[in-house]
N, C-alpha and C positions, 0 to 999 in steps of 0.2 A: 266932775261933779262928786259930792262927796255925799253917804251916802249914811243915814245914821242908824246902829241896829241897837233894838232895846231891847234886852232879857226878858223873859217871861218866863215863869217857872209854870205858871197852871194856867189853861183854858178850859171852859165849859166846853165840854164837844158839841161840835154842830149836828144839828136834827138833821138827821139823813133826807126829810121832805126838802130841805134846802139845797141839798150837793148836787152839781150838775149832771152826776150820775144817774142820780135818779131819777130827772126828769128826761132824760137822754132814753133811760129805758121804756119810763111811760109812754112816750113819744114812740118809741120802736115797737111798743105793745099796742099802741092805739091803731099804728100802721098795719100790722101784722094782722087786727081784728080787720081793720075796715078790706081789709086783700081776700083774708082766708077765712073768715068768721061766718059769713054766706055757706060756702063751703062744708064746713064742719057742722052747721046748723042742719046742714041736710044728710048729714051722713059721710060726705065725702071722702076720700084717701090722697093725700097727697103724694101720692105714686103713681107714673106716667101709665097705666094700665092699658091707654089706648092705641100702644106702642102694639102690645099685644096680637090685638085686634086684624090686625093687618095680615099678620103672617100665619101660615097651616101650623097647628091643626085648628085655630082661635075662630077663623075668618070662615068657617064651614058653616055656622050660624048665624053670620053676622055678613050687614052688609059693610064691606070696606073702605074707610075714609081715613081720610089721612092724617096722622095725628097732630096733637097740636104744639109738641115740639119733638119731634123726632131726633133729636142730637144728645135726648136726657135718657136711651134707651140702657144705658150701664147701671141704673137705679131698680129695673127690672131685670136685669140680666146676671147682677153682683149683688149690689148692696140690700135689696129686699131678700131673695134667695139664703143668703149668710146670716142675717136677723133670724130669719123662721127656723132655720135649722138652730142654731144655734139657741132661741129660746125652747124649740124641740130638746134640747139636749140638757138644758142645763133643770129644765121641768124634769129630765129623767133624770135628774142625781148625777149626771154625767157633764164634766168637763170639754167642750166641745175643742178638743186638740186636733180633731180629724176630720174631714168629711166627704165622704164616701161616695157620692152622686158624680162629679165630675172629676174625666181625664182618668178612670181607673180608680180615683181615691187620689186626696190633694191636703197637705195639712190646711186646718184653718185659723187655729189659731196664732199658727207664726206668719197666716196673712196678714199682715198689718192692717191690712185696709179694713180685713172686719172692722174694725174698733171695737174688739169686744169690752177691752176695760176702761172705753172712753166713759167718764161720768154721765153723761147724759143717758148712754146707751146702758149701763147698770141701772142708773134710778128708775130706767121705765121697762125694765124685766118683766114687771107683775103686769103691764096689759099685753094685749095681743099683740101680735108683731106689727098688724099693719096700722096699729093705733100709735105703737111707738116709734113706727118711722116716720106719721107725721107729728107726732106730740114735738120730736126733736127740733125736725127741720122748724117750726115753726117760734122753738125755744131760740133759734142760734141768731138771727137777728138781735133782738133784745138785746142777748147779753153781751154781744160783740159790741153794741151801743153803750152799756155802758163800762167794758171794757176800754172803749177810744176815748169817752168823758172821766175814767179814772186817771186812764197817761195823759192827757193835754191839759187836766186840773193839774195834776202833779211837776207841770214844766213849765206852770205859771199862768195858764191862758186862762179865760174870762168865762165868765161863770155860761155864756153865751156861746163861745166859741166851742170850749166842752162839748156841749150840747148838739153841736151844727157840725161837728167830727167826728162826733162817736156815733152821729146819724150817718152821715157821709158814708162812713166803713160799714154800719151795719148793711146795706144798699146799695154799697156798691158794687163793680160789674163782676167781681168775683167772689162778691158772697153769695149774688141773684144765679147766676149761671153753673156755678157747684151746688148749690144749695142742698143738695141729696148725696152730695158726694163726702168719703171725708178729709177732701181737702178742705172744706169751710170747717170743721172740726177742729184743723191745726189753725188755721184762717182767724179762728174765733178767737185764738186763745195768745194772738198775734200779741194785740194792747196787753193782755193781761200778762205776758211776758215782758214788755220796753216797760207794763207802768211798775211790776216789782225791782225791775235793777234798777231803775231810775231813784226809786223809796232810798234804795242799798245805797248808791252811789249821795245820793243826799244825806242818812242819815247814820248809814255805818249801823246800826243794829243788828241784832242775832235773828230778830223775829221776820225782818223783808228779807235777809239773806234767804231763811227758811223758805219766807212765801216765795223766793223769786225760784229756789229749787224743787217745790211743788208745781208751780206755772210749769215750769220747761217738762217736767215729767206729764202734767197734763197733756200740754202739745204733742209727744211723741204718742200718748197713750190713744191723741185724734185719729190715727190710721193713715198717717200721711206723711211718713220719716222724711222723704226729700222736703216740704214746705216748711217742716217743723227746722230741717238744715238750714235751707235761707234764711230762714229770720237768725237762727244764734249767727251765721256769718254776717252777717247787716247787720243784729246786733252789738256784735264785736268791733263794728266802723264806729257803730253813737258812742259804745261804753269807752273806744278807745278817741276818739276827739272829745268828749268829756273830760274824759282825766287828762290830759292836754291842755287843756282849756282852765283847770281848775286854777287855784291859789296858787301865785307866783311866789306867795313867800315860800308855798311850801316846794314848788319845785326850786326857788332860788336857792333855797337852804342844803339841797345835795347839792346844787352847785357848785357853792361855796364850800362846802368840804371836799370836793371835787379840786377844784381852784381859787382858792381864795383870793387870787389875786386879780381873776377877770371879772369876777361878780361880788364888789365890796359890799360892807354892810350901808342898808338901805339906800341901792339901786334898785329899790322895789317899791311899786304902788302899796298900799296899806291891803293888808289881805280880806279886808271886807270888802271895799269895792271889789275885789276881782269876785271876790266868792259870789257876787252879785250873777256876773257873766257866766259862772257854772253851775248854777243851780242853786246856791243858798240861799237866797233872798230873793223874791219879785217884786222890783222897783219900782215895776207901772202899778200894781196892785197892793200894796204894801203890807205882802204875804211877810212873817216873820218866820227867821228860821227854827226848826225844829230842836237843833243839836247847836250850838256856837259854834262858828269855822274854826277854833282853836282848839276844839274839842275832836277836831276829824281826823283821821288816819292820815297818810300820806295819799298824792294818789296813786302810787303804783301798790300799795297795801289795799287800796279798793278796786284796783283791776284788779288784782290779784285773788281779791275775795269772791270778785263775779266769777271770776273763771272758775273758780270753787266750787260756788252754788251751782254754777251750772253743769259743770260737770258730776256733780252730788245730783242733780237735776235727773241726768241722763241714768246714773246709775238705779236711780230709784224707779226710771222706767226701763231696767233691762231687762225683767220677766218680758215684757211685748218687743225691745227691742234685738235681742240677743237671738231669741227665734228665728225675727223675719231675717236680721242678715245670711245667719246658717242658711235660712231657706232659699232667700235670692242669690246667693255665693253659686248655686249648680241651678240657674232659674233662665227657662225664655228671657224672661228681664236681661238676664245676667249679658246672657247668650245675643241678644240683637243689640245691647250697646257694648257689646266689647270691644266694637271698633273706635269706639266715641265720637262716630258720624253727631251723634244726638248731640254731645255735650257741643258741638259746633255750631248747630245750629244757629240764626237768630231771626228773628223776624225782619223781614223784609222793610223798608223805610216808609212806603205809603200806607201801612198798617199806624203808624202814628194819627192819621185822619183818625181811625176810629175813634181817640179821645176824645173827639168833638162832632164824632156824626157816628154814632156806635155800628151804625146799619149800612155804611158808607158799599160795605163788601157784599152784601144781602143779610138774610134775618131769619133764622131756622124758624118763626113764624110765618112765613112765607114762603111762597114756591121759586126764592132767588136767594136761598142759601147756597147752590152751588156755583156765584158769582166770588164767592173764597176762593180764590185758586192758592194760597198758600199751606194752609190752616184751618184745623177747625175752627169754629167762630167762638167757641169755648177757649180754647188755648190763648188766643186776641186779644181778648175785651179785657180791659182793666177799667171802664169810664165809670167817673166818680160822679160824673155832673159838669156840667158847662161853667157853674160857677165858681162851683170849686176849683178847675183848671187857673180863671182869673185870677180865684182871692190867691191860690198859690204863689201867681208871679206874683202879688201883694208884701209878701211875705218877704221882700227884697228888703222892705222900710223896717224888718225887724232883725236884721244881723246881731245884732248885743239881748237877745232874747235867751233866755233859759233853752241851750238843748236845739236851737234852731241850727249852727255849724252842723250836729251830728245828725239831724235830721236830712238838713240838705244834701252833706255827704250821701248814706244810704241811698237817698232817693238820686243823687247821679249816677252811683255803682249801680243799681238794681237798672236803671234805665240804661248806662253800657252794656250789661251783658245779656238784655233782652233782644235791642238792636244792634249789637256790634260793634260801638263806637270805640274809636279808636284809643287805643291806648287800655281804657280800660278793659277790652273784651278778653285781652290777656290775662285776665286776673281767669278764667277759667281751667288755665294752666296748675292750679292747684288744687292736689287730690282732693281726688271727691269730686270737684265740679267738671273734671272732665268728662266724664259720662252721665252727668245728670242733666236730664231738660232746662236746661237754665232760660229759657224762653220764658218757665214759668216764674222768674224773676219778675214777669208783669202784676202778679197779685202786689209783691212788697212796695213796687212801685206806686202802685196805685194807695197801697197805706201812707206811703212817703207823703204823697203829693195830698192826701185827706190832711195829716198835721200840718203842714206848708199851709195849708190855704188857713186852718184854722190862726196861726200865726198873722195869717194876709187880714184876716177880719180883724182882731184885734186891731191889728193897725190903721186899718180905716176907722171903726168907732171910737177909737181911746185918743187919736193924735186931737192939738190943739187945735188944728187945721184941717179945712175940710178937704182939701187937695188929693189926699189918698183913696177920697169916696169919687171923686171927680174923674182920677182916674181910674179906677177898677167901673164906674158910670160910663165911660170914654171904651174902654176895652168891652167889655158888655155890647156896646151899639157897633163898637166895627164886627165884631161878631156876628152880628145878626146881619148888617148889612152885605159880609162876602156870602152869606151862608146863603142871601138872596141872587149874590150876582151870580154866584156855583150855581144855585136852580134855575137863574134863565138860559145858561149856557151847560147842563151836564154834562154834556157830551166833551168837553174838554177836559175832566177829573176822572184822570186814567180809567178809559174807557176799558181795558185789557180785563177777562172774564176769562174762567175757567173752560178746559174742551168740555165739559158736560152740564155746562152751566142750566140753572134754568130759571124764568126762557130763557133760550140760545138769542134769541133773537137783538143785538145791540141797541133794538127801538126799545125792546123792555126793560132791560138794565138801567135804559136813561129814564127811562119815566120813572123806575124805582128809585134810582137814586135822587132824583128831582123831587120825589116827595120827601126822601129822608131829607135834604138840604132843605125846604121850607119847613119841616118839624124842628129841625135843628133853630132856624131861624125865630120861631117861634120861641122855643125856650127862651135863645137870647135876648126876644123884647121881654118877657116874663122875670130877665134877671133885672134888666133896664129897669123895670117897676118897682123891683124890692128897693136896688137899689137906690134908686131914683128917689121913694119914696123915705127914704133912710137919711138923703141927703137933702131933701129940703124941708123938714122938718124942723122946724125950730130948733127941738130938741138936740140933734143934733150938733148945733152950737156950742154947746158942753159937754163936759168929762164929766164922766161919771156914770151913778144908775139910771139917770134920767135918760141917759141915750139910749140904753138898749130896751126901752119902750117896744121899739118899731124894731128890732132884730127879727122878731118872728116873722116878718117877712122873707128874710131868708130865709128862713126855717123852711116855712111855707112854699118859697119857692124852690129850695131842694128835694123835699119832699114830693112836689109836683114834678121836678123835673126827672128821678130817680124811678118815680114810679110807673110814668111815662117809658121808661124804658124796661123795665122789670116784668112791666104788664102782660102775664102770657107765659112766662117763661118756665113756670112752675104752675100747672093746673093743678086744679083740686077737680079728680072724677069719681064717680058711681064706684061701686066693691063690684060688680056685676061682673067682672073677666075674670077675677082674684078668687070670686064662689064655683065658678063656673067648670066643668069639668067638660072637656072635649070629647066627643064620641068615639076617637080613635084612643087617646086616652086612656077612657074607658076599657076599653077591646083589650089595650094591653095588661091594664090592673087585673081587669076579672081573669086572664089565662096565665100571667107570670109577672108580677110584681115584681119582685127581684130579676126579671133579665135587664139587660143592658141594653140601652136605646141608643140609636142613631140618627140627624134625621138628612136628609140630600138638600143640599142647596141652602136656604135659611128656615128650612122646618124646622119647628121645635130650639125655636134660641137657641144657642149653651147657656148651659147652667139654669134652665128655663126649666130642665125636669125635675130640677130639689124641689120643687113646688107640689110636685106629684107626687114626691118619694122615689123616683126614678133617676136608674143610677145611665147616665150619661158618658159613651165614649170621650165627644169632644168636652173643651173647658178653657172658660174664660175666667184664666189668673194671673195675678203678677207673679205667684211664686209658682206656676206648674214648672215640672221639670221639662229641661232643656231637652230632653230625648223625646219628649210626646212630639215635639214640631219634627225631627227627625223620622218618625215611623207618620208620621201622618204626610210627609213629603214622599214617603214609599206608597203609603196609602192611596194616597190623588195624585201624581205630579202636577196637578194646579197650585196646588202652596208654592212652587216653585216657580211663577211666575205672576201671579195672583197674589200683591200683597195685605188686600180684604181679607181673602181666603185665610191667607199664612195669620192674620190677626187674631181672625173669629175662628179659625181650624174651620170653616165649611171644607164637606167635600161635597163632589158634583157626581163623579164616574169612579167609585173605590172600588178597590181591591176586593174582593169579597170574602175573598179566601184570607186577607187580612182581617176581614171584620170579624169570621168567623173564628181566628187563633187568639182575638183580644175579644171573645166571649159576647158580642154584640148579636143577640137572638132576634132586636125586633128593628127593622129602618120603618122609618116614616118619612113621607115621600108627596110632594106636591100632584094631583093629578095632573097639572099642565107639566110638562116632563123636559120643558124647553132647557136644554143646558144638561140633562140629568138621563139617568141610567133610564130609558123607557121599560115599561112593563115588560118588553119580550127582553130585555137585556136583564131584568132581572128573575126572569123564571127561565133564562135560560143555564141563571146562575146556582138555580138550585133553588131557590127563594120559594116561599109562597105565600097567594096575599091571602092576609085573614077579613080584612076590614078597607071598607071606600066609602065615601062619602062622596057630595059635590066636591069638595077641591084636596080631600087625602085620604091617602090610601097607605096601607098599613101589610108589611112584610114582614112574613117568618125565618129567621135562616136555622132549618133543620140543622144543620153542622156547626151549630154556635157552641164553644167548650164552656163548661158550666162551671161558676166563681172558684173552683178547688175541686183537681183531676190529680189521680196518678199518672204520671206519663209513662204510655207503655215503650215509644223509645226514645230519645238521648241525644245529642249529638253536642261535643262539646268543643267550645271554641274559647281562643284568647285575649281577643279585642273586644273593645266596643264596634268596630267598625264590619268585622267580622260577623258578631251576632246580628246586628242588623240587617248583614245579606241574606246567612245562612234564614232568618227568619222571614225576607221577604221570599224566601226559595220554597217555603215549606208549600204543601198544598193538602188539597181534600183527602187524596190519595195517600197521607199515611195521617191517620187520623190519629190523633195526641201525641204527634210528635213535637219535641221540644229541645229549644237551642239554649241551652245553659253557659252564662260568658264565667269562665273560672281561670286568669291568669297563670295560677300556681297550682292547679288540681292536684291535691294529694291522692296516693296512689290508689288509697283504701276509698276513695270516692267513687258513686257507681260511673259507669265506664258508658261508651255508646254501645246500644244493644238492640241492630236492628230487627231480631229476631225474636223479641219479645213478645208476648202474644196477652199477658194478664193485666187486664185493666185495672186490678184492683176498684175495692170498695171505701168510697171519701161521704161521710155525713159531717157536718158542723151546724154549729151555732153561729151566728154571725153579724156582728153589733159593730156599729162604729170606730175604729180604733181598737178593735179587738175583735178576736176570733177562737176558739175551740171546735177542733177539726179531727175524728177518728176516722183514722184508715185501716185499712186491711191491704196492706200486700205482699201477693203472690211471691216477690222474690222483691231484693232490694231495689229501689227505682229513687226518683224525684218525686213528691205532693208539691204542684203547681198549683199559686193559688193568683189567681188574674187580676191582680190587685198592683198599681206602680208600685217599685218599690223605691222608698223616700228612708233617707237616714233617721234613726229614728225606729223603724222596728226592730225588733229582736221576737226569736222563735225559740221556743224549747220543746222537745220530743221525751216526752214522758216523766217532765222535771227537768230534765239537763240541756244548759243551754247550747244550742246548733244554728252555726252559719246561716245564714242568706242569701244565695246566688242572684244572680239576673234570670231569670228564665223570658225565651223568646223578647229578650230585648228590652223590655219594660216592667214585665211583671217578674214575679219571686218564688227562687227554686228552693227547697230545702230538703235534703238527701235523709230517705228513707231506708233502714233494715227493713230486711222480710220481717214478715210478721202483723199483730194488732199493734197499734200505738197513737198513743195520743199528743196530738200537736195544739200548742198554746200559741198564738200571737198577741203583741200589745204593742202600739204603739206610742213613746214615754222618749223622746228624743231627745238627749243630752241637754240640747241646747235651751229646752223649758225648765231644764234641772238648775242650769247653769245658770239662766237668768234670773228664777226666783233668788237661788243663791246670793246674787250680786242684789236686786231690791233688798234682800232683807240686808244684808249690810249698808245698803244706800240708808232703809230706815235707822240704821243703827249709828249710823252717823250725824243722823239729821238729827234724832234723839241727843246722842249726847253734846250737840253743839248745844243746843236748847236747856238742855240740865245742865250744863255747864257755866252758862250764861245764868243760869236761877239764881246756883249756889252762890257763883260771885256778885249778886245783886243783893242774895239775904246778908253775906258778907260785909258788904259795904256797907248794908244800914246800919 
């Protein structure tokens, strides 16, 4: 078929009320009012708060109900936690590099996951925290909507189909289920990545190269480096079957300089029709191209440009990325996937059900969430919709479509290396993915299969023939009918539940699942309808505007169907726990605000005490250091067998005389004691209790070392493995003694001195990321300051800058003359140095592409 393209020099730009973008977003904002708009009219926070509630010290006032999704508890344990401080900090003029409350002291901002410099999370600095963690969440549908209606207009789809994909992705099962997380952060900015290279790849421009290495800087800037990975590696499948795919005159034409003799002149199709097949023209739509195909690079000069932008991409977010790797390089993270058990991983095969019965496993809305015996139900879910799953295999009648090879590619690799399939699973073999959760290759997946099916609708509405609606009509009612024969028989669809399943009981699993398979069934008559009613419509009969009339049925029915399953997933509750201060709490603020809290068992979350101001032994991070789970495995020996435990750092029976050397003055403590040090084991420990209520109770440990001591003696060791003993050895009985790890001790360093008797005198200041500390000592010793120590500090003693030891294994020694003298900490870690360094050349490049590109355009005129 030949295919004819007419120049056009000018167009009127189209009114953005027309682009399917924007109706994509309206649609995603009408959704979002009618979910959360109730909500927010009354006040509400969309922050699991009722997580809270449950646990000591919360539940002393309250009576205990269960929440209403318990598997979103990382939104209150992380990611609200890191907001407050962090707008605490940056209200003080201060850069929040560090934060003080958990594990000792933990950097924050080479956390990644904060997203402190994600745009969203900047633009809403001015309100409150807990205004800006739902302003977000509730911004990231939207725009993800019409980031999927910018890439699917741009790959030729229908002003309709746009719309019913970038809905698709906003909704689906891993935008609803992260939703607080910042994996839909990088999740978001997914489209807004494939739609800028795609511009690049069609139109060869300075200005999409630009946007497409601003996109990729955004996605890393989300808080979520692994997601932000997949997509540039599944990127690299579209961008590379693209350029494959392009104009055969232009690959024919190296050929021929290659071998003139096996590719003569014109053994080539005309390079318009091909350019059709790769993006320069939409046939069906009679999109004209932007730039003439004789006017394009080659295509290995446009792979070669992506890889540019995107690596100019990365550079421009190396201030956030340059940090977290420092910080994960010696990290827990680091440390439990070194084996790359993880990167092996893959989800199990009867886990593919959930695409089409989400709840097949149970539903952390319900009391048969632990009918998962693989996986969390978060890690799982990728379901887009039932229909969508259809219109995708639809998507077969569009093979010679804009972009659909690279598409499908991706979405078969992403679907390998979630479930294992052969051949591809191998492709994990390559750095980097060996140690990365590539299970969660389900999110991309599930992107894949949103443009698939948006391809599958086009090709029902637009063919001549109604045969494509016939079948995707046909596919729809077998759907619903197995979905019926699975509910009169549940008991046959792998009945196998977890050992702590609940209920335990295999009568109630079936009746759970027997309701999910008639919901299930239900949708699919609901698709039968749209469908149905799409296909007997007169209209239908014709090509053209006329037919998509009746599209919003789908619409409709996606919407319905998405919502259906979203419903619940993210509550909007009361600020009432978030205002509320606990009466043990309490007890600790009004007598020692600055000590250091613990609490037994699951009191007091981790990371639950930032909320207080309260600085926390344990800590829930991806970058804590690899040594906190080491002294915390001396601490309980449950870590070592307990892999809850070893996650969340509970302990049950600690060490005391440990808590006491890592400066831990106050434990809080469930009064049901079941599993836990009982009252007489702790006052026989020394302890004493200041505060009880109905269900906590609240201990002093007199012998807690306070943030910054002189150590009156010493003992110096050469390992790491060493300092860990010698410090689990120490006890009551020589009080400030301290295990300093020094390989190479120089001689003039102070020496072990059992016989030391002066405690010296230690005053400071002491602020996040910095400290000023005056001692007075007796004779030369160590100022021990009980803070981790993390690369990244440096110490100076009265101007001149001095080393940093390990003392007692975690925290930091730094060798004291007799005498007055003042000691400076800051903490300024290279790697923050290092990265702004490389952004601001990132922007210096993006700049002079851009000026570059001016001067030769005023040139030419």
């Amino acid at each position: 078929m030949r295919v004819r393209v007419r120049s056009r020099t000018w167009a009127a730009p189209r009114s953005v009320v027309r682009h399917p973008a924007f109706w994509a977003g309206f649609l995603a904002i009408l959704l979002v009012a009618v979910t959360y708009g109730p909500g927010v009219a009354r006040g509400n926070l969309l922050i699991p708060l009722d997580i809270l509630d449950v646990f000591v010290p919360w539940n002393a006032d309250r009576t205990p109900v269960a929440p209403s999704n318990g598997l979103i508890g990382d939104q209150v344990q992380q990611m609200y936690p890191w907001r407050a401080f962090a707008h605490h900090e940056i209200a003080a003029g201060r850069l929040p590099l560090w934060n003080p409350y958990g594990g000792g002291g933990t950097p924050l901002f080479a956390n990644g996951q904060a997203a402190l410099l994600f745009p969203l999370n900047v633009l809403t600095l001015w309100l409150a925290p807990e205004w800006a963690a739902t302003l977000v969440q509730l911004a990231k549908p939207p725009l993800a909507a019409v980031g999927g209606a910018l890439f699917l207009r741009a790959l030729g789809a229908s002003g309709v189909a746009s719309v019913f994909g970038g809905l698709a992705w906003a909704f689906s099962g891993p935008m609803v289920v992260w939703l607080g997380w910042p994996h839909t952060n990088a999740l978001l900015m997914v489209p807004y990545i494939f739609w800028t290279a795609t511009r690049w790849l069609q139109r060869a421009t300075a200005g999409w190269w630009a946007a497409h290495a601003a996109a990729v800087a955004v996605g890393f800037f989300g808080g979520h480096p692994e997601t932000s990975a997949h997509t540039l590696f599944l990127l690299g499948i579209f961008v590379l079957v693209w350029v494959l795919g392009m104009s055969q005159s232009h690959v024919a034409s190296i050929a021929r300089r290659l071998a003139p003799g096996l590719f003569p002149q014109g053994s080539v199709r005309s390079s318009v029709v091909l350019d059709i097949n790769a993006g320069g023209v939409d046939a069906d739509h009679g999109l004209e191209p932007t730039v003439p195909p004789a006017s394009l690079p080659n295509p290995l000069m446009l792979g070669a440009g992506w890889l540019a932008a995107a690596l100019v991409g990365i550079l421009l977010a190396s201030v956030q990325v340059v940090p977290t790797l420092a910080a994960v390089a010696d990290s827990v993270t680091a440390s439990e996937r070194s084996s790359g058990a993880l990167g092996r991983l893959v989800l199990p095969v009867e886990t593919v059900l959930t695409w089409a019965v989400p709840n097949i496993f149970g539903s952390p809305l319900t009391e048969t969430v632990g009918s998962l015996r693989y996986f969390s139900y978060l890690e799982v879910i990728g379901y887009v919709g039932l229909g969508v799953l259809l219109l995708a295999c639809m998507s077969l009648l569009a093979l010679r479509r804009p972009g659909w090879a690279g598409i499908a590619l991706l979405t078969l690799v992403a679907a390998g290396l979630t479930y294992g399939l052969p051949v591809i699973t191998e492709l994990r073999r390559i750095p980097g993915l060996g140690h990365a959760a590539n299970t969660r290759f389900v999110y991309m997946l599930a992107f894949g299969l949103v443009c698939l099916a948006a391809f599958g609708l086009d090709a029902c509405r637009q063919g001549y023939r109604r045969w494509p609606l016939w079948i995707a009509f046909s596919l729809a009612a077998a759907a619903s009918a197995a979905s019926l024969g699975f509910g009169l028989a549940p008991e046959r669809l792998l009945p196998t539940t977890a050992a702590d399943a609940n209920p335990l009981t295999p009568l109630g699993v079936v009746n759970f699942r027997q309701s999910e398979l008639w919901r299930t069934a239900g949708i699919a008559l609901l698709w039968c309808g749209a469908l149905g009613g799409l296909l007997l419509s007169p209209m239908a009969k014709r090509v053209g505007r006329r037919a998509s009339d009746l599209s919003f049925l789908l619409i409709a029915a996606l919407a319905i169907d998405l919502l259906v399953f979203g419903a619940g997933m993210n509550t909007m509750l009361p600020r009432d726990t978030l205002d509320a201060v606990p009466g043990a709490i309490s007890a600790i603020q009004s007598r020692d605000p600055g000590g250091r809290v613990i609490g037994l068992g699951e009191a007091l979350l981790p990371n639950t005490a930032m909320l207080f101001g309260l600085q926390d032994l344990r800590v829930y991070e991806p970058v804590a250091d690899r040594r906190i789970l080491g002294f915390f495995e001396r601490l309980d020996p449950l870590h070592m067998r307990d892999a809850k435990a070893r996650f969340y750092l509970f302990v049950r029976q600690p060490n005391l005389d440990l808590l006491g050397i890592a400066g831990v003055r106050w434990v809080i403590s469930e009064v049901k004691t079941e599993g836990l040090w009982t009252p007489g084991d702790l006052e026989a420990g020394g302890l004493i209790q200041r505060y009880r209520d109905d269900t906590t109770s609240v201990w002093e440990h007199p012998n807690a070392r306070p943030w910054a001591y002189f150590a009156s003696t010493v003992q110096m060791v050469g390992t790491e493995s060493e300092s860990l003993e010698a410090t689990t050895g120490l006890s009551g009985l020589q009080p400030l003694a301290t295990v300093i790890q020094d390989p190479n001790a120089a001689p003039d360093l102070p020496q072990p001195d059992w016989t030391a008797a002066g405690a010296g005198q230690v005053t400071g200041k002491f602020m996040p990321g910095e400290a000023r500390i005056g001692v007075d000592a007796p004779q030369a010793g160590w100022l021990v300051v009980n803070s981790t120590l993390y690369a990244g500090w440096s110490a100076q003693v009265d101007g001149f800058a001095t080393p940093i030891y390990r003392a007692n294994y975690l925290f930091m020694g730094i060798p004291i003359p007799a005498g007055h003298h003042v000691v400076r900490l800051e903490y300024r870690p290279v790697s923050f140095l290092l990265g702004v360094g490389l952004t601001a050349c990132g922007v210096l490049i993006l700049g002079a592409v851009l000026a570059w590109v001016s001067v030769r355009r005023r040139t030419v005129h």
